[in-house]
C-alpha positions as CSV (number, residue, x, y, z in Angstrom):
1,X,-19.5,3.3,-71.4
2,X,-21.1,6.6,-71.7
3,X,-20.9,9.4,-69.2
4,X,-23.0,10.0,-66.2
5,X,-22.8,10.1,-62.5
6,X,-21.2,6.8,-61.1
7,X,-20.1,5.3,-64.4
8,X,-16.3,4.8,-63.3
9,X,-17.0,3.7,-60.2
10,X,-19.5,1.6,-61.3
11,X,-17.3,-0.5,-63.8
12,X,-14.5,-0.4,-62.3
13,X,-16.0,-1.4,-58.8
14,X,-18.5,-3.3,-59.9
15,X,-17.4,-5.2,-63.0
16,X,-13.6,-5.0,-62.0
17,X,-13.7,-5.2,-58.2
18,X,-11.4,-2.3,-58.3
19,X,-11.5,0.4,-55.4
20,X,-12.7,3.7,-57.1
21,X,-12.1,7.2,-55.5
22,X,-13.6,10.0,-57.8
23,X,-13.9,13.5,-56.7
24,X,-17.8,15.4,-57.9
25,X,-16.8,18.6,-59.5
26,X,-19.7,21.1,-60.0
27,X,-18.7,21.7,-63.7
28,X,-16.1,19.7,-65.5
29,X,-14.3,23.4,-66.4
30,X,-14.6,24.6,-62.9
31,X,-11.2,22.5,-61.2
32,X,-10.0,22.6,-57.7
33,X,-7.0,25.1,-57.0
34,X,-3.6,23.7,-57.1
35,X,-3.6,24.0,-53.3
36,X,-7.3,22.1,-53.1
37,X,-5.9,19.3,-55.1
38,X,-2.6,18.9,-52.9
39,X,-4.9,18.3,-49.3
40,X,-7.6,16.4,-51.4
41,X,-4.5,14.4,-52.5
42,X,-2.5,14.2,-48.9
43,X,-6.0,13.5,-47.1
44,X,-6.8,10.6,-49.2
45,X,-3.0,9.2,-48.7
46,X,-3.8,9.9,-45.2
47,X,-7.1,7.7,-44.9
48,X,-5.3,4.9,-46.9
49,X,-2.5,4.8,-44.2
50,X,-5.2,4.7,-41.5
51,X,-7.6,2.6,-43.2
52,X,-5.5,0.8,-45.5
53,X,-2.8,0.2,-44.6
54,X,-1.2,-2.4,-47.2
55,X,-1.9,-0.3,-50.0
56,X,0.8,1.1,-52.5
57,X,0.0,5.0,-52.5
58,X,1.8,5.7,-55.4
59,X,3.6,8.9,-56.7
60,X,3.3,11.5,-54.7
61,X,2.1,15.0,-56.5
């Protein structure tokens, strides 16, 4: 597939009809802080309960 911007969400949206959530990080060796990921993680459970609601959420970190 390659890799550039939009290439997951693009096959697995697009070709799969898959939802696709990615997070942008500035440089692929500069990750979130433990701490980031958990809200990042909690907020998107969070929106899937609201939004969402049938959806299996999956393990929890």
């Amino acid at each position: 597939m390659g890799i550039f911007p939009g290439s997951l969400g693009h096959y697995a949206g697009v070709h799969r009809g898959m939802p696709v959530v990615t997070i942008e990080l500035s440089h692929a060796l500069d990750m979130p802080h433990d701490a980031e990921i958990r809200t990042m993680w909690e907020d998107l459970l969070r929106w899937m309960g609201e939004h969402w609601p049938q959806a299996d959420a999956g393990p929890r970190p």
